[in-house]
N, C-alpha and C positions, 0 to 999 in steps of 0.2 A: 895813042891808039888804045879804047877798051878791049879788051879779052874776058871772057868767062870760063875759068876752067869746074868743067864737068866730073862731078866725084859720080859713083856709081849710086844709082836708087837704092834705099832700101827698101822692102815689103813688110805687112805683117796686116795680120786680119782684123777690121772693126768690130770691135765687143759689139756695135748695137745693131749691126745686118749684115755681117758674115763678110762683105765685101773685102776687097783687097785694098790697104791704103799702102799708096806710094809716099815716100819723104825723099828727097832732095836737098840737097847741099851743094850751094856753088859759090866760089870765089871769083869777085871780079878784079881785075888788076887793070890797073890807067899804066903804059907807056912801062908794063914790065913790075910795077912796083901794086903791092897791094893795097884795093882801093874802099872794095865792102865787102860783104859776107849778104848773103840772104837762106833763109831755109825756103822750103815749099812744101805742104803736103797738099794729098786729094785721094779721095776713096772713089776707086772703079766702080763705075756701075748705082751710086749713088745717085736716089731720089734728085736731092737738089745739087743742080751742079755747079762745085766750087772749089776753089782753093784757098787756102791760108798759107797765112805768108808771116814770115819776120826778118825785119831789112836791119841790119847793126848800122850806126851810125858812129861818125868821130873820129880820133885821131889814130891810123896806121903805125907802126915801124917794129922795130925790134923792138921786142917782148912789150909790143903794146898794142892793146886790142881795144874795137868800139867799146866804147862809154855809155849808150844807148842803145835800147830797140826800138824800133816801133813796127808793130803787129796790125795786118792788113786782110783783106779778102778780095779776091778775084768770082763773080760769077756772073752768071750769062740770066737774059731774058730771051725773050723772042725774036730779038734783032741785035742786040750790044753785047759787050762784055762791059762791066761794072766793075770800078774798083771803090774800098772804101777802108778808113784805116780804122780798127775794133781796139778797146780796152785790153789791157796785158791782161784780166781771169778773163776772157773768149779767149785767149790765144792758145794754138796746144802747146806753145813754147811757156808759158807765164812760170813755169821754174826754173827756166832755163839763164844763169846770174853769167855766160862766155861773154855776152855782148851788152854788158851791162846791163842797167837796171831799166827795163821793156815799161816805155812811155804810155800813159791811159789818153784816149782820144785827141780831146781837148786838150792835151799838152802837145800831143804831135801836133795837131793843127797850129797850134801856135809856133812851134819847131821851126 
């Protein structure tokens, strides 16, 4: 059975239009044992509306964490929701070394 445990959002204001951005942090665990990590942000009330994402990828257990990330976007048109997966410099995580070294497009794709 998958589970997601829910860590609390945190807020803080966009330098480029004042809005609120939310970040997100959730652990998924398969059958009790942990299975991935992803973050999520999205700025309330923003122009274009999206989210960024970065999903760790790789081997679980004690004191061993993903090996990989790869960095993504969620947005919407007129009728869909869109996903697509963006290079580690778009991502707001591309400093971010928890979940190993955040994979550039065309290497996820091939992933």
């Amino acid at each position: 059975m998958i589970s997601i445990e829910f860590e609390e959002p945190t807020e803080s204001t966009c330098e480029c239009c004042g809005n609120v951005t939310v970040r997100l942090t959730r652990f998924v665990y398969r059958d009790g044992d942990a299975h991935a990590v992803y973050y999520a942000q999205y700025t309330a009330g923003y122009d274009e509306k999206r989210l960024s994402g970065l999903l760790g990828l790789g081997e679980w257990g004690e004191a061993r964490t993903p090996d990989k990330g790869v960095a993504f976007r969620i947005w919407t048109d007129e009728k869909d929701f869109k996903l697509g997966l963006v290079n580690a410099a778009d991502s707001p995580w591309s400093h971010v070394t928890s979940l190993g070294r955040i994979l550039d497009r065309e290497e996820a794709l091939k992933h």
